[in-house]
DRENPA-3360 file (N, C-alpha, C; in nm, 2 decimals, always signed):
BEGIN
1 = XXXXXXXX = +0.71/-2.38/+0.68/+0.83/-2.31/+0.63/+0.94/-2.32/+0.74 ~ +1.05/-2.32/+0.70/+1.19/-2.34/+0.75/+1.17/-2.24/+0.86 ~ +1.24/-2.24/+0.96/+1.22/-2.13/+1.08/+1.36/-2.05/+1.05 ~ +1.41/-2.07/+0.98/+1.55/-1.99/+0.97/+1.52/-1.92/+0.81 ~ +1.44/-1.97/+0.76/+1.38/-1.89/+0.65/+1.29/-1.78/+0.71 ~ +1.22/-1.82/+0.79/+1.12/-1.70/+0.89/+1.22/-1.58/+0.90 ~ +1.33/-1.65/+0.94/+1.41/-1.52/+1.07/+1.48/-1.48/+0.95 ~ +1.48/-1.47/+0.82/+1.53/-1.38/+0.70/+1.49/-1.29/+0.63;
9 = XXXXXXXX = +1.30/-1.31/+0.66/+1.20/-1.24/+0.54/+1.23/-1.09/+0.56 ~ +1.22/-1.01/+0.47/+1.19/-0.87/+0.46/+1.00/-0.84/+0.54 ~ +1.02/-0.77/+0.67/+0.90/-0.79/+0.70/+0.87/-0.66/+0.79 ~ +0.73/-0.60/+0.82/+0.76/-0.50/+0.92/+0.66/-0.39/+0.74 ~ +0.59/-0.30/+0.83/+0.56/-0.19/+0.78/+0.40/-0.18/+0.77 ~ +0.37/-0.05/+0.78/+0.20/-0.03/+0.81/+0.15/+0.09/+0.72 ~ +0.07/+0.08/+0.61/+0.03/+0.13/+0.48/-0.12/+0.16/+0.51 ~ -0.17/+0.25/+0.46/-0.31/+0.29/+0.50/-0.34/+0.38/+0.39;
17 = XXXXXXXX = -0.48/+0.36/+0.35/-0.57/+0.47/+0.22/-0.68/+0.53/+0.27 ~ -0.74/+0.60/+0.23/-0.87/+0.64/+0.29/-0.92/+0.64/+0.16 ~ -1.08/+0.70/+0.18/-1.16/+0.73/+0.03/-1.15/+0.90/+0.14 ~ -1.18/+0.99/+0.04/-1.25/+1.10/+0.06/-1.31/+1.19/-0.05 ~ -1.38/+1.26/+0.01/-1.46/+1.33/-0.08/-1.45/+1.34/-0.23 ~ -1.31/+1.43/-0.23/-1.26/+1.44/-0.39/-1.12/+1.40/-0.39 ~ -1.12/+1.22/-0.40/-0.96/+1.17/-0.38/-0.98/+1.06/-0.33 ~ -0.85/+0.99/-0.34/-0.80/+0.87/-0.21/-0.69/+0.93/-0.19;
25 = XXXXXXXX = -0.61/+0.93/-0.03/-0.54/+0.98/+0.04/-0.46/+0.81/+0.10 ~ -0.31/+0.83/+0.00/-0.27/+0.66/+0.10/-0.14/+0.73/+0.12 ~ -0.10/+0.63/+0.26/+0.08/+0.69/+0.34/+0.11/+0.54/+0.38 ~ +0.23/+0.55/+0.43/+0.33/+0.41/+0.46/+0.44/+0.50/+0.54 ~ +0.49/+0.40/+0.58/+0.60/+0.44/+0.66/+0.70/+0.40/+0.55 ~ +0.84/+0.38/+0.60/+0.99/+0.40/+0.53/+1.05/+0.31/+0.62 ~ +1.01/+0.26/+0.69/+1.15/+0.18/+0.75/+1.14/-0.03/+0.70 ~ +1.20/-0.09/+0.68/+1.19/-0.23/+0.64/+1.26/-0.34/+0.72;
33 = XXXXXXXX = +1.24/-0.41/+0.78/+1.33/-0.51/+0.92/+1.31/-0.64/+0.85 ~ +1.44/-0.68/+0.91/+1.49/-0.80/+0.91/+1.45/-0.90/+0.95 ~ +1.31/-0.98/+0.97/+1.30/-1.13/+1.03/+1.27/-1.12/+1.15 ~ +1.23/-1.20/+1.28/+1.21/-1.15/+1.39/+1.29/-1.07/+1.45 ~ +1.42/-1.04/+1.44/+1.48/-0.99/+1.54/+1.51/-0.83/+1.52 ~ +1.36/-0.80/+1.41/+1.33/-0.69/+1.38/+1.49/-0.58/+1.37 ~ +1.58/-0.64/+1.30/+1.71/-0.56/+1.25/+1.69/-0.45/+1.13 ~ +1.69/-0.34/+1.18/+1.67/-0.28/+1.04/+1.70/-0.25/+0.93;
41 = XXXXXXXX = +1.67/-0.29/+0.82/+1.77/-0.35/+0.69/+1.78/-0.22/+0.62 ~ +1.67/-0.13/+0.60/+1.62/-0.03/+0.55/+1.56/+0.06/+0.58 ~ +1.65/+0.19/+0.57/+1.58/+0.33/+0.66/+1.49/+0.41/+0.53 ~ +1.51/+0.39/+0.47/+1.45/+0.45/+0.37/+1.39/+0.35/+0.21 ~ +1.29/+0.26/+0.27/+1.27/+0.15/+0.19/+1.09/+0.29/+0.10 ~ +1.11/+0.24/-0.04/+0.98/+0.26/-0.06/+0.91/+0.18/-0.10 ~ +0.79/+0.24/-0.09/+0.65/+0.14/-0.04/+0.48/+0.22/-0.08 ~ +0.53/+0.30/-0.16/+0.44/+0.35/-0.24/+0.48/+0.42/-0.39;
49 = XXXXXXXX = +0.45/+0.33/-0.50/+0.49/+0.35/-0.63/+0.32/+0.39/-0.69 ~ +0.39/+0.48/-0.85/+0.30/+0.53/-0.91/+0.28/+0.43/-1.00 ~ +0.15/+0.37/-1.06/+0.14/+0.30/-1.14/+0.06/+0.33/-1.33 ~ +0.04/+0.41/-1.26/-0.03/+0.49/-1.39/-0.02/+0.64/-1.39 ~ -0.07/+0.68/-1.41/-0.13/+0.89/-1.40/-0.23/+0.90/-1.34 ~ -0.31/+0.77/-1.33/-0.39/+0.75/-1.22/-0.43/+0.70/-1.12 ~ -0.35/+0.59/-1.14/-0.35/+0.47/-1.02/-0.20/+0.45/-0.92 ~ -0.22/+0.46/-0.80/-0.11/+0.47/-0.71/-0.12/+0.31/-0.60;
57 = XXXXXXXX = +0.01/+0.27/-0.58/-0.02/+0.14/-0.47/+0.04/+0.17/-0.39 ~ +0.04/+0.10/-0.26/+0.10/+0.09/-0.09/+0.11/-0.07/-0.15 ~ +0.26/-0.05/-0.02/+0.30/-0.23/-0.11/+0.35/-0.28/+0.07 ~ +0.36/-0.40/+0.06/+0.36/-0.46/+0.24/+0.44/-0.61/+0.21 ~ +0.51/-0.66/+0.24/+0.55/-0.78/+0.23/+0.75/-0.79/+0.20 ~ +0.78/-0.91/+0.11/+0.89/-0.92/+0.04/+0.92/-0.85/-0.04 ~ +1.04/-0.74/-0.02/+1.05/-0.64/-0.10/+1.10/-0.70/-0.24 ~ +1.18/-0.81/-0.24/+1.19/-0.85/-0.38/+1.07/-0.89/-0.48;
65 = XXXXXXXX = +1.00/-0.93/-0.37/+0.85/-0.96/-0.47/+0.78/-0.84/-0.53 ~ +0.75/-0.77/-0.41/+0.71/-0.61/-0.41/+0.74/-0.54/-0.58 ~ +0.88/-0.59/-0.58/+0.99/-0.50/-0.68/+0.94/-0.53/-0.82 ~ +0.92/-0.64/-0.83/+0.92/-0.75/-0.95/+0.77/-0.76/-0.98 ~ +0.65/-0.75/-0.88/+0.53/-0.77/-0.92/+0.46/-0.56/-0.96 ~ +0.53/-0.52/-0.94/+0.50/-0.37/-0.96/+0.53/-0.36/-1.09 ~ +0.67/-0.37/-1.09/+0.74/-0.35/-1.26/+0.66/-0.43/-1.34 ~ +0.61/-0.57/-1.35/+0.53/-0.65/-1.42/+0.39/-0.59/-1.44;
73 = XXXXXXXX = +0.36/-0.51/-1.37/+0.17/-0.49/-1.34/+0.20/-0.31/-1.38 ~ +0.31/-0.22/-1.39/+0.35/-0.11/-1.47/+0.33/-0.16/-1.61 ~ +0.42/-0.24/-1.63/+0.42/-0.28/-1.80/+0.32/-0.32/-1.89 ~ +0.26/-0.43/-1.79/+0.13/-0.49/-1.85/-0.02/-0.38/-1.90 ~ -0.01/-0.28/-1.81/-0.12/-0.14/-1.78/-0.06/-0.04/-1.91 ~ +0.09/-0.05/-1.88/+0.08/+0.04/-2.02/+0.10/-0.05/-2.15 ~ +0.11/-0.18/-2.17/+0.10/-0.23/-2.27/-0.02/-0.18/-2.34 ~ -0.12/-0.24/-2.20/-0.29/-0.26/-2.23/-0.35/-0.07/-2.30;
81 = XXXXXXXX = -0.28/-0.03/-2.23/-0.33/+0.16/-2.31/-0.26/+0.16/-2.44 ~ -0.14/+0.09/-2.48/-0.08/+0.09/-2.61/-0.18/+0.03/-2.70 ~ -0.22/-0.09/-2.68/-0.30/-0.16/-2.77/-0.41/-0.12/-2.78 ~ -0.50/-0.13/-2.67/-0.62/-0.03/-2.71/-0.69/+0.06/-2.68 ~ -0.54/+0.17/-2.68/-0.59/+0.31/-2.67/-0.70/+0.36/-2.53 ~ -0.69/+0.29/-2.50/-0.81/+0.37/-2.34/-0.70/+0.32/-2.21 ~ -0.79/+0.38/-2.16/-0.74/+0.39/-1.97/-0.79/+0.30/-1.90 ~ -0.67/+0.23/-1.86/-0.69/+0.11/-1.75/-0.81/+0.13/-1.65;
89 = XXXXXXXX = -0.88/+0.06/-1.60/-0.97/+0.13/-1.47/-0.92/+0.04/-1.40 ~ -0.94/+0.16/-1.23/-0.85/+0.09/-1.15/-0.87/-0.03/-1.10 ~ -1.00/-0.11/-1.09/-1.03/-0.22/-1.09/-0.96/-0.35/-1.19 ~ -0.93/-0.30/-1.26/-0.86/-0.38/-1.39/-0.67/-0.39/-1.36 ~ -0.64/-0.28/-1.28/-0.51/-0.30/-1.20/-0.55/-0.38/-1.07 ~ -0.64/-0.39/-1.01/-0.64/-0.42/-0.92/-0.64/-0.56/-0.95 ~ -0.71/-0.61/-1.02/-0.74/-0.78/-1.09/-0.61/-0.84/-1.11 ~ -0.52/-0.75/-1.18/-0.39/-0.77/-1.25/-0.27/-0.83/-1.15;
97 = XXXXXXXX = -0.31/-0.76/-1.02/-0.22/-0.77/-0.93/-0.26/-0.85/-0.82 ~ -0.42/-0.86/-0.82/-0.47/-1.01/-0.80/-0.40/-1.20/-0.82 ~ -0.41/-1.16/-0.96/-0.38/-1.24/-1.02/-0.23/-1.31/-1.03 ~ -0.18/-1.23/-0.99/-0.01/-1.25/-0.96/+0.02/-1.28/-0.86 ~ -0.02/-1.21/-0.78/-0.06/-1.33/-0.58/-0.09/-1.42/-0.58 ~ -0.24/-1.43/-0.70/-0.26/-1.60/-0.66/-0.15/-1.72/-0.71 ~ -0.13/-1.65/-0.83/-0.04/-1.78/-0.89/+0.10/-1.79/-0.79 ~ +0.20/-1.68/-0.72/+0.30/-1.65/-0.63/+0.26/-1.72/-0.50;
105 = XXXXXXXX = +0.13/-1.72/-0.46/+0.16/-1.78/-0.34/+0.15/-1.96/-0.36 ~ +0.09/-1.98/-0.45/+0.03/-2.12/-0.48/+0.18/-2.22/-0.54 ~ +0.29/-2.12/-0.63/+0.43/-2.20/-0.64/+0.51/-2.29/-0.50 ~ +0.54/-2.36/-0.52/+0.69/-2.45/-0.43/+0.78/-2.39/-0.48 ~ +0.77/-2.34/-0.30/+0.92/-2.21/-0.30/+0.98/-2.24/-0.19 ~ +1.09/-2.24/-0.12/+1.16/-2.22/-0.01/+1.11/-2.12/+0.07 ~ +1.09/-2.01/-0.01/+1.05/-1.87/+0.07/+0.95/-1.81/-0.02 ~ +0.84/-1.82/+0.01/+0.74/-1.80/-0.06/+0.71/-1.63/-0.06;
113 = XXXXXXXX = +0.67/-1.60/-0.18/+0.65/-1.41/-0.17/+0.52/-1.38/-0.10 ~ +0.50/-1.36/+0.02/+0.44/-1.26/+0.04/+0.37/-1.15/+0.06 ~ +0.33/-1.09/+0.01/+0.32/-0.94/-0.06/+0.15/-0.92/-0.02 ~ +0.15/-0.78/-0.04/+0.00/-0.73/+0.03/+0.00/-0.58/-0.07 ~ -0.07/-0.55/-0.11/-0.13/-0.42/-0.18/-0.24/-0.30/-0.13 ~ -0.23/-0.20/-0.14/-0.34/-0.12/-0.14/-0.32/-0.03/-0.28 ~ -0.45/-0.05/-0.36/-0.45/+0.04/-0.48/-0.56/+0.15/-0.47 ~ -0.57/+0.25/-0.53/-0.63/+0.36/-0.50/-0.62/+0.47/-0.61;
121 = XXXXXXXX = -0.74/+0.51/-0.70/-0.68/+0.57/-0.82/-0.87/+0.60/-0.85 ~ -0.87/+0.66/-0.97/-0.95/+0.75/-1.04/-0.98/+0.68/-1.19 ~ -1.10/+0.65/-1.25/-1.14/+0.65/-1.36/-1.22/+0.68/-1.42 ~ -1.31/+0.65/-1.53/-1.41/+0.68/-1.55/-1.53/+0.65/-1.47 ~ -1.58/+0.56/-1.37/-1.65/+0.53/-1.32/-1.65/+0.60/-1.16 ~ -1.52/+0.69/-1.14/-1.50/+0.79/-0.98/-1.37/+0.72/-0.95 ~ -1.35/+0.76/-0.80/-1.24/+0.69/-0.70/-1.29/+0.56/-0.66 ~ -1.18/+0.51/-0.67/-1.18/+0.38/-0.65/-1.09/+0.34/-0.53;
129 = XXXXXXXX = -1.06/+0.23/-0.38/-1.00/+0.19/-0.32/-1.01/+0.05/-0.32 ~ -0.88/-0.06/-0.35/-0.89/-0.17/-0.31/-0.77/-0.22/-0.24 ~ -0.81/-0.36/-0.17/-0.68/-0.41/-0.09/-0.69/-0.57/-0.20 ~ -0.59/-0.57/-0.18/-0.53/-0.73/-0.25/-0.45/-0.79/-0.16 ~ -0.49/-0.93/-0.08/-0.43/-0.97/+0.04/-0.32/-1.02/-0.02 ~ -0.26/-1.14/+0.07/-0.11/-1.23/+0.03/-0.20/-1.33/-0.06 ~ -0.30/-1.39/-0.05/-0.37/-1.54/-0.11/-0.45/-1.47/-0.24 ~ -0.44/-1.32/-0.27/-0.48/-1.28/-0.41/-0.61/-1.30/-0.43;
137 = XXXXXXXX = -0.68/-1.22/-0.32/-0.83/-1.19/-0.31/-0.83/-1.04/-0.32 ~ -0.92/-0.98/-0.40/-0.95/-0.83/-0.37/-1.07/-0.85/-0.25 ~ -1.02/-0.70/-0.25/-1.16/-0.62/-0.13/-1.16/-0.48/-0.16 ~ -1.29/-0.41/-0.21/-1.31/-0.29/-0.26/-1.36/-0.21/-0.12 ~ -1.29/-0.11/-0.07/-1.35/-0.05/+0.03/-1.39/+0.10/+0.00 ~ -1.52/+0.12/+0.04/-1.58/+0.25/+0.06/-1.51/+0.41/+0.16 ~ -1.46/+0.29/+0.25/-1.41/+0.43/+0.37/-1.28/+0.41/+0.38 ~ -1.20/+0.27/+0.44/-1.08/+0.29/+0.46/-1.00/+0.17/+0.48;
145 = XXXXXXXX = -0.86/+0.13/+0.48/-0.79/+0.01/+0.44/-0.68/+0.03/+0.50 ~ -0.61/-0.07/+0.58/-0.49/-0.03/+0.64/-0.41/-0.23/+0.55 ~ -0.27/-0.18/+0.59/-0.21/-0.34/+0.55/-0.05/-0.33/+0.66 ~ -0.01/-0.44/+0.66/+0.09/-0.44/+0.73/+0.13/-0.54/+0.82 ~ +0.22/-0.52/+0.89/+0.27/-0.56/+1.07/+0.17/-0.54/+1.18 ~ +0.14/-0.54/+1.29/+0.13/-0.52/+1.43/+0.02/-0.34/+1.37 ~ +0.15/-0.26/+1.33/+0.08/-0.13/+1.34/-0.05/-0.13/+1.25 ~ -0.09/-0.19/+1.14/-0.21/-0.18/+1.11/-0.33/-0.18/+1.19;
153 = XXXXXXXX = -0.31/-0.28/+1.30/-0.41/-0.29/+1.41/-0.43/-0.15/+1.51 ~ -0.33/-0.08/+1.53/-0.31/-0.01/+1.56/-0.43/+0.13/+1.49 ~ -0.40/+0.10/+1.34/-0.44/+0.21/+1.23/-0.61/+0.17/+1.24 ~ -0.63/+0.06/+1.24/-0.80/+0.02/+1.22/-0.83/+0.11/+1.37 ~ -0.78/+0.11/+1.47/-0.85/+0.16/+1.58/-0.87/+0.32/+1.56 ~ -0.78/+0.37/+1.52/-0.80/+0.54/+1.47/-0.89/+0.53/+1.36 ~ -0.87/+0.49/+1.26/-0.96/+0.51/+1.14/-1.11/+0.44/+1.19 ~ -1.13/+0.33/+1.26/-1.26/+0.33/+1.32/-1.37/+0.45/+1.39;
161 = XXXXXXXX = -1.25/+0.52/+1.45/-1.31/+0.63/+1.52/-1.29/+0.78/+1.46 ~ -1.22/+0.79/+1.38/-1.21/+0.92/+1.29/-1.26/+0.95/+1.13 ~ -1.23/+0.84/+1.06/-1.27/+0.86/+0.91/-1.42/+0.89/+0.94 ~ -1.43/+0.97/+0.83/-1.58/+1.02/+0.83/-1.62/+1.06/+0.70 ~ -1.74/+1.05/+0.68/-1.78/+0.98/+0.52/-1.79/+1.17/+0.43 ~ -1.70/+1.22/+0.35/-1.68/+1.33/+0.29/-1.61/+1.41/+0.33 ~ -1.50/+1.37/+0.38/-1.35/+1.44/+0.46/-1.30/+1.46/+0.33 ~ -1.25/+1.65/+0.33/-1.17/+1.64/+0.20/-1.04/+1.60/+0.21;
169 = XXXXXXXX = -0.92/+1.64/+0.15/-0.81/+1.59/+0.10/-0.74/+1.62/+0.18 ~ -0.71/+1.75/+0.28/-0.66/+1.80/+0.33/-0.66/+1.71/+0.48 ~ -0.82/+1.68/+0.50/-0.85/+1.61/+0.66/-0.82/+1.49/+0.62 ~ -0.82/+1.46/+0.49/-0.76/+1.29/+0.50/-0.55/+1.27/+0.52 ~ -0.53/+1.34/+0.47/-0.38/+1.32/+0.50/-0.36/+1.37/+0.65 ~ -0.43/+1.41/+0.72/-0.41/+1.47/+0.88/-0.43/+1.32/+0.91 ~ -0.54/+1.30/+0.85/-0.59/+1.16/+0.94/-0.45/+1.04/+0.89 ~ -0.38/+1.02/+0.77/-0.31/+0.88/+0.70/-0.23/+0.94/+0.81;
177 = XXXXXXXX = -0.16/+1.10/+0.85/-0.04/+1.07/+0.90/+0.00/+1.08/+1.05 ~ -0.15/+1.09/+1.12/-0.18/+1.04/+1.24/-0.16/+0.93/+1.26 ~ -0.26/+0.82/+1.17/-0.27/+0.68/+1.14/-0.11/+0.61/+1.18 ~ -0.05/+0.67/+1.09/+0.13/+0.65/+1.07/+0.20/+0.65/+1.17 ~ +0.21/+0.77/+1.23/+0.25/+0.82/+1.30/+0.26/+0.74/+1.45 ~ +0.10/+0.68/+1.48/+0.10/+0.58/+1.58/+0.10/+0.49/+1.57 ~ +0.11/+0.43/+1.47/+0.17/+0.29/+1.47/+0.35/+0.29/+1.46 ~ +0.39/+0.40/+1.46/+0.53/+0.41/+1.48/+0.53/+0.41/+1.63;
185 = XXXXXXXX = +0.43/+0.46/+1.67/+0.49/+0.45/+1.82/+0.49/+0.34/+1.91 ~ +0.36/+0.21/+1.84/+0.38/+0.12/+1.90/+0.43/-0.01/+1.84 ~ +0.47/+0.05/+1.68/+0.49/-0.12/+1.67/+0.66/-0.12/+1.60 ~ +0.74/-0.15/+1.61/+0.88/-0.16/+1.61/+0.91/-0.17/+1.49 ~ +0.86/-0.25/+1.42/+0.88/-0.23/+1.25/+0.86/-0.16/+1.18 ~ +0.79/-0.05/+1.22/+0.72/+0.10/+1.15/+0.82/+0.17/+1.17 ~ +0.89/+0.31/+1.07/+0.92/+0.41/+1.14/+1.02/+0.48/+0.99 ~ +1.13/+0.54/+1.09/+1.19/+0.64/+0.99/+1.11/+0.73/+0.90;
193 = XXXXXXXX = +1.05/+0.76/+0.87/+0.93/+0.86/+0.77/+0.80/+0.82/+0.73 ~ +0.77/+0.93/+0.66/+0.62/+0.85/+0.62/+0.61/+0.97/+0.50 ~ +0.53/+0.85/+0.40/+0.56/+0.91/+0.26/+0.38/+0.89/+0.26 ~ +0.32/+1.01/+0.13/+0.24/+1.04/+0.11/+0.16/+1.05/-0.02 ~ +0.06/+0.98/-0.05/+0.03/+1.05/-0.21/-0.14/+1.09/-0.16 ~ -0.17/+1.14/-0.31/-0.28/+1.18/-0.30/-0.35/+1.16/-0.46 ~ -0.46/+1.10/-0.48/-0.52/+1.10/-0.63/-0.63/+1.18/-0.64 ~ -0.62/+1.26/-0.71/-0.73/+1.39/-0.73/-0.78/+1.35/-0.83;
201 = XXXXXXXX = -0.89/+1.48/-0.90/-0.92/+1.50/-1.03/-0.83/+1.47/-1.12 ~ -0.70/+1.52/-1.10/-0.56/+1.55/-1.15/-0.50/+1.46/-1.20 ~ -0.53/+1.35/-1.10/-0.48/+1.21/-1.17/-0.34/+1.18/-1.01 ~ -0.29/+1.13/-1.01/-0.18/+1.10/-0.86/-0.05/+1.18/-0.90 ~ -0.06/+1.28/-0.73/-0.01/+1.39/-0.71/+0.17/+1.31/-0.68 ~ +0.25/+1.43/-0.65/+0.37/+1.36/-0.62/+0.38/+1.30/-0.49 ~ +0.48/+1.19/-0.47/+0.47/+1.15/-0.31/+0.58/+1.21/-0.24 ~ +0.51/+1.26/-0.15/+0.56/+1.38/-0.02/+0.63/+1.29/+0.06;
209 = XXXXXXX = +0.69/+1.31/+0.14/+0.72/+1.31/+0.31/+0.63/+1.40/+0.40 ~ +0.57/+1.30/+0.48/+0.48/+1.39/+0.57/+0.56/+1.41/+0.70 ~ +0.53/+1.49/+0.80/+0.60/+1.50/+0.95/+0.54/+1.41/+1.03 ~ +0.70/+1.38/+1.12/+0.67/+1.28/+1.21/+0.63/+1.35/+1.31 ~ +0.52/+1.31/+1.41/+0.46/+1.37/+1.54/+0.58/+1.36/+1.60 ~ +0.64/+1.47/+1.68/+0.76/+1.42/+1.80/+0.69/+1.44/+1.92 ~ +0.67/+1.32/+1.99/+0.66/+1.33/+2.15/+0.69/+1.23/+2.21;
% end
């Protein structure tokens, strides 16, 4: 790829889900930079959309891709409940949005999209968490899933050492906005806020603003 196409991508941000008890608990930061010279394009970029009433994503990459493969994988989910009357399972979003990575990254592009997911949602079969990389592979995880920049590395080191298997709802967003929170501290592309959902019994709660640690 062109190196002057590099120093243009929309790039920069660190997304994280947990499983817990009764839920999945996923946060992201809010800020979005410009290409290496990490300029910030976006103080308030989002990065966690509703996709059903019960499926919620964390999104990482090209935000124009981001934009365009969400709206496509909204439509297609509620087509699919139109026609035959039942409820997507979140595995079946997850496939959906699979499947749109693979063909996206596999085109001849100048600037190829990008893009990284975390899905997290409720069906008939329980809570469900998966990641969908940039090459349009899923990965179903039991405990926990970070995506992003620099700070995800950051997030696998806390969630290594804190997730704990039947943390309720309440200890899991302590833990996403810890997670968040430090990787704003060390990695440059993270920052400005950190947004919050939560998928219960209920189906996906509204997305919050959580507090930023000040120190």
């Amino acid at each position: 790829m062109d190196e002057e196409i590099k120093k243009n991508l929309m790039k920069g941000t660190t997304t994280v889900g947990i499983v817990c008890k009764d839920g999945i608990v996923m946060a992201a930061d809010k800020r979005a930079v410009l290409g290496e010279s990490y300029f910030i394009a976006h103080k308030e970029e989002r990065k966690i959309y509703k996709i059903t009433d019960n499926i919620a994503v964390t999104t990482a990459g090209m935000v124009s891709d981001i934009q365009l493969i969400v709206k496509l994988t909204k439509a297609e989910l509620k087509l699919k409940t139109i026609r035959t009357k039942t409820i997507p399972l979140v595995k079946e979003a997850a496939n959906l949005f699979a499947g749109i990575l693979y063909q996206n990254i596999r085109k001849l592009s100048p600037i190829p999209g990008i893009t990284a997911f975390i899905i997290g949602g409720k069906d008939s079969s329980g809570f469900s968490l998966y990641e969908i990389s940039p090459d349009g592979s899923i990965g179903e995880h039991k405990n926990f899933v970070s995506t992003g920049a620099y700070g995800s590395i950051v997030a696998y080191g806390i969630l290594e050492n804190e997730w704990k298997k039947g943390m309720s709802i309440e200890e899991g967003k302590k833990l996403v906005l810890k997670v968040v929170n430090t990787a704003i501290k060390r990695d440059a592309s993270v920052g400005e806020g950190i947004d919050v959902v939560v998928v219960d019994k209920r189906g996906v709660g509204k997305i919050e603003e959580g507090k930023l640690e000040q120190k």
